[in-house]
C-alpha positions in Angstrom: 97.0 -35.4 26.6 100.0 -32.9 26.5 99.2 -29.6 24.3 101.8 -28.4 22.3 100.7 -25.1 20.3 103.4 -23.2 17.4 102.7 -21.7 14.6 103.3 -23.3 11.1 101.7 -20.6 8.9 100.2 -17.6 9.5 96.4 -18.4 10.7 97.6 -22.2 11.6 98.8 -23.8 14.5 99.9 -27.5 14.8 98.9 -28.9 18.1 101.4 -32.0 19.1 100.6 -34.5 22.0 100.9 -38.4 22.4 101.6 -40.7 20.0 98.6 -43.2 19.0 97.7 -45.8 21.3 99.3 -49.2 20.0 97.3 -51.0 17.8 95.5 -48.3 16.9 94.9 -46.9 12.6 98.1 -44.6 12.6 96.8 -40.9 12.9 99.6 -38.6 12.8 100.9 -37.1 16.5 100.2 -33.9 15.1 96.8 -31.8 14.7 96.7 -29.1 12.6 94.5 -26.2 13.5 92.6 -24.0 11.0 89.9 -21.1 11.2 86.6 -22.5 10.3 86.6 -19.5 7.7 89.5 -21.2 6.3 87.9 -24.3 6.2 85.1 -23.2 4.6 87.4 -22.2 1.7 89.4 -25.2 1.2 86.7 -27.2 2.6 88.1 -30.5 -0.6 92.0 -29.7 1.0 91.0 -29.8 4.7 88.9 -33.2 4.2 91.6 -34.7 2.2 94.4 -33.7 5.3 91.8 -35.2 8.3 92.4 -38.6 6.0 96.3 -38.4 7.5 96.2 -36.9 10.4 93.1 -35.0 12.5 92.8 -31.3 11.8 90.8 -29.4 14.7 88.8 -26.1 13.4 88.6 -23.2 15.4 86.5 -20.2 15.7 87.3 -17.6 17.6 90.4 -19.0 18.6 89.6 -21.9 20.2 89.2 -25.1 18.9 85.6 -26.5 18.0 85.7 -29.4 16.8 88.3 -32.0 15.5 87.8 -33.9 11.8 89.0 -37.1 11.9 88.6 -40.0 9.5 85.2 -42.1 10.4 87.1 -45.7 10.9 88.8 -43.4 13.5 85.4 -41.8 15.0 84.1 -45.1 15.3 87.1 -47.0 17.2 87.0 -43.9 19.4 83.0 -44.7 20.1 84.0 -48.5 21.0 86.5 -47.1 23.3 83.5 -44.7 24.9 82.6 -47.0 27.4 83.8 -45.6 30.7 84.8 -48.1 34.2 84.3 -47.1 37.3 84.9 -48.7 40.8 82.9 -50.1 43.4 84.7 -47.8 45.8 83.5 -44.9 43.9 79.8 -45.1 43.7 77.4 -43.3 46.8 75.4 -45.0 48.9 72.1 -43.9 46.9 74.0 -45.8 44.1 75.0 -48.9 45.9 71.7 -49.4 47.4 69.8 -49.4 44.0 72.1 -51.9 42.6 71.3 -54.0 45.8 68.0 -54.7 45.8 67.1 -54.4 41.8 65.0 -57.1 40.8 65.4 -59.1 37.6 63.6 -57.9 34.3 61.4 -60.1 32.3 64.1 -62.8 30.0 66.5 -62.6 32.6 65.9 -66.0 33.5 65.8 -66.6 29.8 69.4 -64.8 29.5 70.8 -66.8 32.2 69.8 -70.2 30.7 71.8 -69.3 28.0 75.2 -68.0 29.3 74.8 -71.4 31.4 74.2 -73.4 28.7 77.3 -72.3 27.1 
């Protein structure tokens, strides 16, 4: 994702980047960034704006975490799933997966997905 920092306020940044995937709840392209102090003191106005669009806190600068609303968090943790290639594994890898034996109810599991 492409990082845009400027400031909007003194103390805030809004950080821009891609536009939601499509499909997707809409969440604003824009993040805006607060101080966690800040946070802490308009913790109602803060949780209110991560309904709209996601608002990263920093400390020290750098941003720490991002709030986001939890419909959001939780189509991100379907999405978590990462694919990789054949091509990409080691040898170690490719040998384990070779000669792995079936666990107990795979025969049981197998029934069933032929069954259908």
């Amino acid at each position: 994702m492409r990082v845009v920092r400027r400031e909007a306020v003194p103390g805030q940044a809004l950080v821009t980047g891609q536009a939601p995937e499509e499909g997707a709840p809409h969440m604003a392209k824009s993040m805006e960034v607060v101080p966690s102090g800040e946070l802490q003191k308009q913790f109602g106005r803060y949780s209110d704006e991560a309904m709209i669009r996601p608002v990263g806190v920093s400390r020290n600068g750098r941003v720490r975490f991002v709030m986001v609303p939890v419909d959001e968090y939780e189509r991100l943790r379907r999405r978590e799933r990462v694919a990789g290639r054949v091509e990409d594994l080691d040898d170690e890898t490719l040998e384990a997966i070779r000669v792995v034996e079936p666990g107990r109810g795979s025969e049981a599991a197998e029934k069933r997905l032929n069954a259908s």
